[in-house]
TITI-85106 format. One record per residue (C-alpha): residue in three letters; chain; x negated, y negated, z. Coordinates in steps of 0.25 Angstrom, whole numbers. Example, Ala and Ser with C-alpha at 12.3 -4.5 7.8 and 13.67 -1.06 7.14 Angstrom:
TITI-85106
aa = ALA | ch = A | c1 = -49 | c2 = 18 | c3 = 31
aa = SER | ch = A | c1 = -55 | c2 = 4 | c3 = 29
//
This chain:
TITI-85106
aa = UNK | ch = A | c1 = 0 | c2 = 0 | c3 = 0
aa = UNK | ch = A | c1 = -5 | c2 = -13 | c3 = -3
aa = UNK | ch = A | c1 = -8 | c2 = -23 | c3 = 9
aa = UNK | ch = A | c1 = -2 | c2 = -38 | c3 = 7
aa = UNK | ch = A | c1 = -16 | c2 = -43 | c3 = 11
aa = UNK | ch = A | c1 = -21 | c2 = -35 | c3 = -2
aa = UNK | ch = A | c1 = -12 | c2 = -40 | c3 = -12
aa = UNK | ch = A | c1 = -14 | c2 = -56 | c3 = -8
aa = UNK | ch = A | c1 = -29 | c2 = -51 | c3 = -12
aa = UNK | ch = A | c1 = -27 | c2 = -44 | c3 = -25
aa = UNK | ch = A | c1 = -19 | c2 = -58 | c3 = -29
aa = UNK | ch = A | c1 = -31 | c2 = -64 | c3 = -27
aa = UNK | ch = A | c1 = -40 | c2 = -55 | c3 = -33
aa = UNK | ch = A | c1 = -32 | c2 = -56 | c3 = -46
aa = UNK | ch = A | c1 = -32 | c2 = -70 | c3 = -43
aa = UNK | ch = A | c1 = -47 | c2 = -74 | c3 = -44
aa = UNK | ch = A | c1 = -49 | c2 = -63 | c3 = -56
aa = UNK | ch = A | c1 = -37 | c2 = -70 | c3 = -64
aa = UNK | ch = A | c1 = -44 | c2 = -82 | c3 = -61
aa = UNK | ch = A | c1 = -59 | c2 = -78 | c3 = -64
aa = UNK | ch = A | c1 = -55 | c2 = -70 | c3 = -78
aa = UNK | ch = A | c1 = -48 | c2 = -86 | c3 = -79
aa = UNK | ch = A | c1 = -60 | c2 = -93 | c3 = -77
aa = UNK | ch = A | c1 = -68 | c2 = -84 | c3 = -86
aa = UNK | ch = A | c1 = -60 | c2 = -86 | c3 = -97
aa = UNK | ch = A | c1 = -59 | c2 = -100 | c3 = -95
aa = UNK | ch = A | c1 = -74 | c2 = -101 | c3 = -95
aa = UNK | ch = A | c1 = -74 | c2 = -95 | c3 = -110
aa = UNK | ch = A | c1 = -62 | c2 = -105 | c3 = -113
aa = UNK | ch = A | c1 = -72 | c2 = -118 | c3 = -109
aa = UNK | ch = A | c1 = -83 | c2 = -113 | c3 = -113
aa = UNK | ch = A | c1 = -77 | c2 = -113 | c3 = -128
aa = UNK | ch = A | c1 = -72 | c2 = -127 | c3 = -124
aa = UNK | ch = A | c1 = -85 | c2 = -132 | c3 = -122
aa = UNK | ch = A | c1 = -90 | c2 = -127 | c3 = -135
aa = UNK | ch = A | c1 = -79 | c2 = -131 | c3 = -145
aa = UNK | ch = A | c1 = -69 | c2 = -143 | c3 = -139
aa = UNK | ch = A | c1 = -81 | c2 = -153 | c3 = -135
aa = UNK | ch = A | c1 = -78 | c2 = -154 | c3 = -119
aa = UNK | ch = A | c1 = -88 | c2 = -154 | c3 = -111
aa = UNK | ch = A | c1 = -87 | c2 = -145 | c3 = -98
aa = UNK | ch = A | c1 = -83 | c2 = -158 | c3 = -88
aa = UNK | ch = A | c1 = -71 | c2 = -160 | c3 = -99
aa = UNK | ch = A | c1 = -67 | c2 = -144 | c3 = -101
aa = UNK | ch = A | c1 = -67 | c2 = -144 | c3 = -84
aa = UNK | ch = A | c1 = -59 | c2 = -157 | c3 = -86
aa = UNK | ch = A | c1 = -47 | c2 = -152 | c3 = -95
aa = UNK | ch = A | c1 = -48 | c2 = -139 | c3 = -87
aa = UNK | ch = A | c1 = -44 | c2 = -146 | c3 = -75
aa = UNK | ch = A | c1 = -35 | c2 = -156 | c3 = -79
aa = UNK | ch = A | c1 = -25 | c2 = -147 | c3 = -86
aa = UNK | ch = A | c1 = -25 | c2 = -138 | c3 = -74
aa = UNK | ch = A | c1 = -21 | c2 = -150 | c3 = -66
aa = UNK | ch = A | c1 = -10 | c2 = -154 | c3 = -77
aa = UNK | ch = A | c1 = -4 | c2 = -140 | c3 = -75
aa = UNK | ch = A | c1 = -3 | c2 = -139 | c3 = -60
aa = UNK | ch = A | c1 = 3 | c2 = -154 | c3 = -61
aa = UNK | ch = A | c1 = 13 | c2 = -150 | c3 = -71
aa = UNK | ch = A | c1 = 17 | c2 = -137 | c3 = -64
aa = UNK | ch = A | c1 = 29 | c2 = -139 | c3 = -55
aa = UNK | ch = A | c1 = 24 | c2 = -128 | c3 = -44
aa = UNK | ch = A | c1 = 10 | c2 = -131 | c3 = -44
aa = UNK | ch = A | c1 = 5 | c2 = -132 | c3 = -31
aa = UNK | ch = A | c1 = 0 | c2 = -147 | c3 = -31
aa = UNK | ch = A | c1 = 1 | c2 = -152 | c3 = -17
aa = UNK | ch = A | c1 = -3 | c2 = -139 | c3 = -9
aa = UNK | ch = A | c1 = -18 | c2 = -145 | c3 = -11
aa = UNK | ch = A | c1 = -22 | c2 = -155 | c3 = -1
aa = UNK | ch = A | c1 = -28 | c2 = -165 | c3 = -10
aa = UNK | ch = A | c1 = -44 | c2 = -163 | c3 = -3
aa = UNK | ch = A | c1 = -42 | c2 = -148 | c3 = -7
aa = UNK | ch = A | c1 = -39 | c2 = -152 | c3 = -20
aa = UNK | ch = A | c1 = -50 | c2 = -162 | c3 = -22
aa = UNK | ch = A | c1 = -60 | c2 = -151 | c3 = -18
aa = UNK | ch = A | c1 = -56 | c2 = -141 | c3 = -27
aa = UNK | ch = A | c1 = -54 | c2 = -150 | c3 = -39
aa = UNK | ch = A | c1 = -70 | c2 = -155 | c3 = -36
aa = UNK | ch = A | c1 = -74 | c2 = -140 | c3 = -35
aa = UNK | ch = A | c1 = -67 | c2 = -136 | c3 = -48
aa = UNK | ch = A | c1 = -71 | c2 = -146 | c3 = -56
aa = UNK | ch = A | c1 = -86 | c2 = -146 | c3 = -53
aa = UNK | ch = A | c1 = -86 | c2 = -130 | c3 = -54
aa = UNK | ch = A | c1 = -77 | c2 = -130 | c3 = -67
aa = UNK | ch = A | c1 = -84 | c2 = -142 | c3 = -74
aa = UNK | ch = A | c1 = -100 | c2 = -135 | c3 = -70
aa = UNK | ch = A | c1 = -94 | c2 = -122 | c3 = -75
aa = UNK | ch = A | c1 = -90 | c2 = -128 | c3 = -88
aa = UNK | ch = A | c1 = -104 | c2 = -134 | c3 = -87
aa = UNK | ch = A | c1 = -110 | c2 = -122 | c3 = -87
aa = UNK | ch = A | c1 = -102 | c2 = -114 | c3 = -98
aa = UNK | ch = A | c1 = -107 | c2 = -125 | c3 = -107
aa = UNK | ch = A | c1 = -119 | c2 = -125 | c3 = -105
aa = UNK | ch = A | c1 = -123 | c2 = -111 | c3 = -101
aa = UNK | ch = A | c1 = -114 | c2 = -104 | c3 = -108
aa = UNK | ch = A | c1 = -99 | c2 = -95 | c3 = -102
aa = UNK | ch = A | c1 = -105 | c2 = -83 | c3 = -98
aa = UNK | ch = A | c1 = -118 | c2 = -89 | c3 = -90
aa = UNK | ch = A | c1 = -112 | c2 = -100 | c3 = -85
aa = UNK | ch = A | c1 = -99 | c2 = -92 | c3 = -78
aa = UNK | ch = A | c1 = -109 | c2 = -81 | c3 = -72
aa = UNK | ch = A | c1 = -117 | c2 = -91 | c3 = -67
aa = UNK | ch = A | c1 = -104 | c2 = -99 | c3 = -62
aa = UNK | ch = A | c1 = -98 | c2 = -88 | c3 = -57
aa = UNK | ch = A | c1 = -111 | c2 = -80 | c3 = -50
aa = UNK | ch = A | c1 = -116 | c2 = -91 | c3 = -43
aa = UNK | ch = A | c1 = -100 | c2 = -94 | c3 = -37
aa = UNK | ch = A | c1 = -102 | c2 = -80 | c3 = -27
aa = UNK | ch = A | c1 = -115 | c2 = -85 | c3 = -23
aa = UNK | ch = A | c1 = -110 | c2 = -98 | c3 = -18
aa = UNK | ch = A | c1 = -98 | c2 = -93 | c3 = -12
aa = UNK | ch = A | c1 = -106 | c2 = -83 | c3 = -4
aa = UNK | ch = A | c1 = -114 | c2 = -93 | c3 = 0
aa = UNK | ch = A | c1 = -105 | c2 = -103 | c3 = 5
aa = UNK | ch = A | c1 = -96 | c2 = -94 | c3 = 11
aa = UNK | ch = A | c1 = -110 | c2 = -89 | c3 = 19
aa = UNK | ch = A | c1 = -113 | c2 = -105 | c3 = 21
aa = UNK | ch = A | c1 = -98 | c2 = -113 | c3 = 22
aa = UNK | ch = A | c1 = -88 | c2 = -102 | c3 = 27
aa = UNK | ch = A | c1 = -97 | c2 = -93 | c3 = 36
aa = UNK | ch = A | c1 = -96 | c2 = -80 | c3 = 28
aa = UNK | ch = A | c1 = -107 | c2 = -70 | c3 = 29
aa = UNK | ch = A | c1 = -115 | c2 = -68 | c3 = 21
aa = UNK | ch = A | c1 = -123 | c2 = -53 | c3 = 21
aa = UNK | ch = A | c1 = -132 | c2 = -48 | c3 = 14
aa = UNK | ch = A | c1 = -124 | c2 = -43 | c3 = 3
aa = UNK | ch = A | c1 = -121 | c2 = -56 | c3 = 1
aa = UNK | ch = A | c1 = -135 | c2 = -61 | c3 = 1
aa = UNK | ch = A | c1 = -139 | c2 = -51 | c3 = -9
aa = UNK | ch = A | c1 = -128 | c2 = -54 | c3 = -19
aa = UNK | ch = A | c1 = -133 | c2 = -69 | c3 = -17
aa = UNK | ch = A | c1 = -146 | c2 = -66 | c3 = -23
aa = UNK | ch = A | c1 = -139 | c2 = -56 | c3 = -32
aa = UNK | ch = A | c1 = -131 | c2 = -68 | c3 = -40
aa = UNK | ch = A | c1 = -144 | c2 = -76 | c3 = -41
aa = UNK | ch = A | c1 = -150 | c2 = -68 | c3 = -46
aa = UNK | ch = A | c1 = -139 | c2 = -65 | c3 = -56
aa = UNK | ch = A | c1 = -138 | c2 = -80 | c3 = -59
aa = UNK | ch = A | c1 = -153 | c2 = -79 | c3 = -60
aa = UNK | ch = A | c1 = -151 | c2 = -70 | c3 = -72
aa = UNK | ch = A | c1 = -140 | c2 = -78 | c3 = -78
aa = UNK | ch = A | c1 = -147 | c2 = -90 | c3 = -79
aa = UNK | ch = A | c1 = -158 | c2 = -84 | c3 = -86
aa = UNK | ch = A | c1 = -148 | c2 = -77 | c3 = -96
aa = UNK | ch = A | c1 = -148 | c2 = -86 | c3 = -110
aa = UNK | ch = A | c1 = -137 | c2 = -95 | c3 = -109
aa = UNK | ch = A | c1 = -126 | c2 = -97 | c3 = -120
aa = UNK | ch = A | c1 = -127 | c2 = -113 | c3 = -116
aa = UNK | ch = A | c1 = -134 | c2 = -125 | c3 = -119
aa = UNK | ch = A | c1 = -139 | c2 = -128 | c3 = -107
aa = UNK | ch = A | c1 = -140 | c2 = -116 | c3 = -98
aa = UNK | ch = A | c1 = -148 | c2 = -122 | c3 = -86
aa = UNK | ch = A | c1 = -137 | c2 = -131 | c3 = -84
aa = UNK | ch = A | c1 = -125 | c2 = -122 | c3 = -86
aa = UNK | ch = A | c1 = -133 | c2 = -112 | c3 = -75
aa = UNK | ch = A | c1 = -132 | c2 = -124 | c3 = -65
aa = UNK | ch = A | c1 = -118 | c2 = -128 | c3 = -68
aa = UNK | ch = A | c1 = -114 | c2 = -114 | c3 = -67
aa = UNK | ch = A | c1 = -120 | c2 = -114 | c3 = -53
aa = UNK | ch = A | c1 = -113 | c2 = -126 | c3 = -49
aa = UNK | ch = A | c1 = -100 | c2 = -121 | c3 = -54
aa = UNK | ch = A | c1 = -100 | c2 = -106 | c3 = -47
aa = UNK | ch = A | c1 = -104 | c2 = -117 | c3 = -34
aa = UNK | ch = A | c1 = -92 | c2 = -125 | c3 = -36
aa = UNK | ch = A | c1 = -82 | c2 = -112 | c3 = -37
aa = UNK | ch = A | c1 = -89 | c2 = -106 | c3 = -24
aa = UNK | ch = A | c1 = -87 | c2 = -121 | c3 = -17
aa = UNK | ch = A | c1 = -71 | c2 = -119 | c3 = -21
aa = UNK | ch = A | c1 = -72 | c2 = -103 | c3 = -17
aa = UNK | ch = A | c1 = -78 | c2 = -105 | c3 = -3
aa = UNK | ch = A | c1 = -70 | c2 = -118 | c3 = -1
aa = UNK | ch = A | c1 = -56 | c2 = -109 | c3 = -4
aa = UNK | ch = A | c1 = -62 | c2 = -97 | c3 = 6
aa = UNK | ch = A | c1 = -65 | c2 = -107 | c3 = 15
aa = UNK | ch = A | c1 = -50 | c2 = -113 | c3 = 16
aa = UNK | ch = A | c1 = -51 | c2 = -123 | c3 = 7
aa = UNK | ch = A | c1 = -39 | c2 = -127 | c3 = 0
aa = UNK | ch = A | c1 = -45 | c2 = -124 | c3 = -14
aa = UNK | ch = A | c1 = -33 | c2 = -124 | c3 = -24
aa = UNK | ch = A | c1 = -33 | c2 = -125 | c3 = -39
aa = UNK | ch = A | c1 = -22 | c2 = -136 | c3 = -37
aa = UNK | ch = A | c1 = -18 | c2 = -149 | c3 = -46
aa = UNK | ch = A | c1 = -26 | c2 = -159 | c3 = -38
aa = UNK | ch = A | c1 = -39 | c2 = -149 | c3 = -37
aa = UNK | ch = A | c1 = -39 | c2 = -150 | c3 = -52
aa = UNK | ch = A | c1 = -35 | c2 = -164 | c3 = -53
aa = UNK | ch = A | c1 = -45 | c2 = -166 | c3 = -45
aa = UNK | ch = A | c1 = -56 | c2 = -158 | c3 = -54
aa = UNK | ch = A | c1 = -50 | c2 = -166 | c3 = -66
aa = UNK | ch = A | c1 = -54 | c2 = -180 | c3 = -61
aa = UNK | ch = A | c1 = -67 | c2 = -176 | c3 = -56
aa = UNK | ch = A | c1 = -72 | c2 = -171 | c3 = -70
aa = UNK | ch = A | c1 = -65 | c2 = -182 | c3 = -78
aa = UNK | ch = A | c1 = -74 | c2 = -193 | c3 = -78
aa = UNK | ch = A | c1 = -86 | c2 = -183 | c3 = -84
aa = UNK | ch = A | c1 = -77 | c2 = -177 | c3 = -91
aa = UNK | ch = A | c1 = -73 | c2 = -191 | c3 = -98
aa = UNK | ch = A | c1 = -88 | c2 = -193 | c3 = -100
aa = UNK | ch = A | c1 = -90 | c2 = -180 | c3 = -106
aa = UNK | ch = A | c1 = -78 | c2 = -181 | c3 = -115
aa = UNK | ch = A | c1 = -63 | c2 = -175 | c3 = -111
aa = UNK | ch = A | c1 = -56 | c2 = -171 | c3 = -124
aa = UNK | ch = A | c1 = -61 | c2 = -163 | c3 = -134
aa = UNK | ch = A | c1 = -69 | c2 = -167 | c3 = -146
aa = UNK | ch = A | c1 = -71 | c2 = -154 | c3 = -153
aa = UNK | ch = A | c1 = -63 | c2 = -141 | c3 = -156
aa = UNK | ch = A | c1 = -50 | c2 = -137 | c3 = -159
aa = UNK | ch = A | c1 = -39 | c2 = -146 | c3 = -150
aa = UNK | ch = A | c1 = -29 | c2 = -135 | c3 = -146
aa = UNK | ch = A | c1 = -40 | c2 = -124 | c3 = -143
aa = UNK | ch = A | c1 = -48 | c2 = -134 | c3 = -135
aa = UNK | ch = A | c1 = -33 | c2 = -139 | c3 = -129
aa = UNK | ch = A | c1 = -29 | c2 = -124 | c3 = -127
aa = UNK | ch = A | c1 = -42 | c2 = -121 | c3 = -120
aa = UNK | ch = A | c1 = -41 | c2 = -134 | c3 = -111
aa = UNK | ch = A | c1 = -27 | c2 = -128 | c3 = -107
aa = UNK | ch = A | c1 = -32 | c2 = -114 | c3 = -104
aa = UNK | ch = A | c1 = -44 | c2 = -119 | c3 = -95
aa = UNK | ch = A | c1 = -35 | c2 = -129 | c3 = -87
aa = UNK | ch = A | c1 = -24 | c2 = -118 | c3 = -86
aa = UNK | ch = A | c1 = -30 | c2 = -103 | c3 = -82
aa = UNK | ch = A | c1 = -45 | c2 = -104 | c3 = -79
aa = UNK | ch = A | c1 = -41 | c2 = -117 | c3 = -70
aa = UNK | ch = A | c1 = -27 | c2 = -119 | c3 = -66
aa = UNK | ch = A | c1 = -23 | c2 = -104 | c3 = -65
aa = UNK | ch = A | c1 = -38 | c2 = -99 | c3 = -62
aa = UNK | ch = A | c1 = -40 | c2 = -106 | c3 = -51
aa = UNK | ch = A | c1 = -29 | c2 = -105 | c3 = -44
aa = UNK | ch = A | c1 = -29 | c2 = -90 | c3 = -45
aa = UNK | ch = A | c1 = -44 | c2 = -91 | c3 = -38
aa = UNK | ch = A | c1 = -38 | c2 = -99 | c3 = -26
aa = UNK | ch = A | c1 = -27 | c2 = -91 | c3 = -25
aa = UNK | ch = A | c1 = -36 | c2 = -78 | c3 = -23
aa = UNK | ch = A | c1 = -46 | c2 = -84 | c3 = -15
aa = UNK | ch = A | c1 = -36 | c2 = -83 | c3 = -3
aa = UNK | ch = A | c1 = -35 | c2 = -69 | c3 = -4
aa = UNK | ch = A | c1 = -49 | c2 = -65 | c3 = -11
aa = UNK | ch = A | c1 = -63 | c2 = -68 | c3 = -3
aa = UNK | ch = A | c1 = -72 | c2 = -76 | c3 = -11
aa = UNK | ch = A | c1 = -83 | c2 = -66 | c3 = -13
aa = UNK | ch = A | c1 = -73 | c2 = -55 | c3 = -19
aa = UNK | ch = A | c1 = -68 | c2 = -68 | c3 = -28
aa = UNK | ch = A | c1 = -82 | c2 = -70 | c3 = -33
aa = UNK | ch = A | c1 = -82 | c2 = -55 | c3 = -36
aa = UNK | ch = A | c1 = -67 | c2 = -58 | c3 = -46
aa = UNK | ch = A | c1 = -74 | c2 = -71 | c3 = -51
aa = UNK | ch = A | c1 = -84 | c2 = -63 | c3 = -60
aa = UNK | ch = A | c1 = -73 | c2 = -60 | c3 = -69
aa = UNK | ch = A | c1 = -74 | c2 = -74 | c3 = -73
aa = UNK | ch = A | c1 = -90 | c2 = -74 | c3 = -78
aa = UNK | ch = A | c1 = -85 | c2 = -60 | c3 = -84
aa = UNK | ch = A | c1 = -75 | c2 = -66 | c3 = -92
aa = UNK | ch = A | c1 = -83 | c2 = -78 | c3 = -97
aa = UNK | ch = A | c1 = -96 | c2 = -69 | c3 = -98
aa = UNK | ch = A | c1 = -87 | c2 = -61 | c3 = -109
aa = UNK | ch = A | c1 = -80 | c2 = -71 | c3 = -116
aa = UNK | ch = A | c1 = -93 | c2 = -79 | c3 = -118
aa = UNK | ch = A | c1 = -101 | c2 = -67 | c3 = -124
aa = UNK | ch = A | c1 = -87 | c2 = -61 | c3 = -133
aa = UNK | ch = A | c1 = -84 | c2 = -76 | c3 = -137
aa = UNK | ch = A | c1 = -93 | c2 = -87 | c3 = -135
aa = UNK | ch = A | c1 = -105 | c2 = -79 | c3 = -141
aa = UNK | ch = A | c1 = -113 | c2 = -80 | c3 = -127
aa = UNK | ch = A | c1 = -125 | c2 = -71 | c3 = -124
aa = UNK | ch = A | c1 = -124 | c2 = -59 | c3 = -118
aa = UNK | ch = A | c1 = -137 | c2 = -57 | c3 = -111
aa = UNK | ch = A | c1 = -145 | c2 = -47 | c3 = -101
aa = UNK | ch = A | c1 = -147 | c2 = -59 | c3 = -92
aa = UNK | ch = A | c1 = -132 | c2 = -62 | c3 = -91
aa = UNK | ch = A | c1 = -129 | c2 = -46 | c3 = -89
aa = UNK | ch = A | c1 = -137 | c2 = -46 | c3 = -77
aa = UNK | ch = A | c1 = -136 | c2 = -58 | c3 = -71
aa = UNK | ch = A | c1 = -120 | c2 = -55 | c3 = -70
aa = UNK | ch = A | c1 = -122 | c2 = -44 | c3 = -64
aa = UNK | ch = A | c1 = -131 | c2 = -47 | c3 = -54
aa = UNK | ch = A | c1 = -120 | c2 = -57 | c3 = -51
aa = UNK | ch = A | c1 = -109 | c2 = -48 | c3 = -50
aa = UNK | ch = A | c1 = -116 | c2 = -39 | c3 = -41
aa = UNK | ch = A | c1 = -119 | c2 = -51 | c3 = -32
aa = UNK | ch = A | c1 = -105 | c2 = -54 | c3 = -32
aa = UNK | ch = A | c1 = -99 | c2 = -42 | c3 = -31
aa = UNK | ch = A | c1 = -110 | c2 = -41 | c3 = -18
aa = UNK | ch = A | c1 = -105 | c2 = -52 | c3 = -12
aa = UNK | ch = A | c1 = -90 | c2 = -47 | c3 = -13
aa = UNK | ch = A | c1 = -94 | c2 = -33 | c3 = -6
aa = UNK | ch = A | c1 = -102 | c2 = -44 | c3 = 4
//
């Protein structure tokens, strides 16, 4: 017989997988974005965000006020600076390298932090995935990049994977972390002024594709996908979401080799899984 505890819990494992396979696909999404429409990563972050705010406003049951207006401030700053570095990094390292990197780096941080900020243990288990994962970064960085300018794409990867732990550790810790209209109000008027410096509308490609594909990214891999992440974070453990988040790099690692015609290297074969067995250390942990 199935607990009630134990079905609150597989809600929130499907809940951060949906939302990982999301983010994933959205990756792919502006990544093709960034090569054919002429937006810059600031401006991509900036569409994404402001249609996911447009949709929560015009939803009559959207959950608006439940946010206290601090909370919201917080999590719109963390999502813009982890989006906008992610996008960063896509650009100019490449999908595939650019999400492992973002997403191998996240467990360490929130391992870390929760060590550091909420007073979690932290064994050796945990110490060994720890160096685990760097090395596994090690190997990623050294992996030929599909990007223009890889050593920039590695540190804006690393600050993006920092940014999600911050939002992680911050939810664990009883934050009021919510994918709400005023946290992505919030993350569209923090980007706007560079975003109008870099150029907001689009100067290349086709319009209702590049349209389409602003949708899309404001709609599932940011409206619904974080939500979905925040929801299974009440019932889910951080280390065990960490563990459902590598479906994302998964899912980005393969479109970017099938589709986008990015390399598939030894380098990036071992480096992910040195990083999955890191992560999948820290879980057991």
């Amino acid at each position: 017989m199935t607990s009630s505890a134990a079905v609150p819990f597989r809600h929130g494992l499907l809940s951060i997988s949906a939302a990982a396979v999301a983010w994933g696909v959205g990756g792919a999404v502006a990544a093709l974005l960034l090569r054919t429409s002429g937006l810059g990563p600031v401006a991509v972050s900036c569409w994404r965000f402001g249609v996911a705010a447009l949709c929560l406003a015009l939803l009559p049951t959207a959950d608006r006020g439940g946010t206290r207006r601090g909370a919201a401030v917080l999590t719109g700053l963390g999502l813009a600076v982890s989006q906008c570095a992610y996008f960063g990094s896509v650009q100019y390292a490449g999908l595939g390298l650019g999400t492992l990197i973002t997403i191998g780096a996240g467990p360490v941080f929130t391992s870390l932090g929760g060590h550091l900020l909420l007073g979690e243990r932290l064994t050796r288990r945990a110490v060994s995935a720890v160096v685990l994962a760097l090395a596994g970064l090690a190997l990623l960085v050294a992996a030929p990049a599909a990007g223009p300018r890889p050593a920039l794409g590695v540190g804006l990867a690393v600050l993006a994977g920092a940014g999600q732990s911050g939002l992680t550790l911050w939810a664990r810790g009883g934050g009021s972390a919510r994918a709400s209209t005023g946290a992505f109000a919030t993350g569209l008027l923090c980007l706007l002024p560079f975003a109008a410096v870099q150029g907001v509308l689009p100067t290349a490609g086709d319009p209702a594709l590049t349209g389409g594909a602003l949708l899309f990214l404001g709609t599932v891999p940011t409206l619904l996908a974080y939500r979905w992440y925040f929801s299974g974070l009440t019932a889910v453990p951080g280390t065990t979401a960490s563990v459902l988040v590598l479906l994302e790099p998964a899912t980005a690692a393969l479109i970017g080799v099938l589709f986008l015609g990015e390399p598939f290297t030894a380098g990036l074969v071992a480096g992910s899984a040195l990083l999955l067995a890191a992560i999948a250390a820290l879980a057991r942990a």
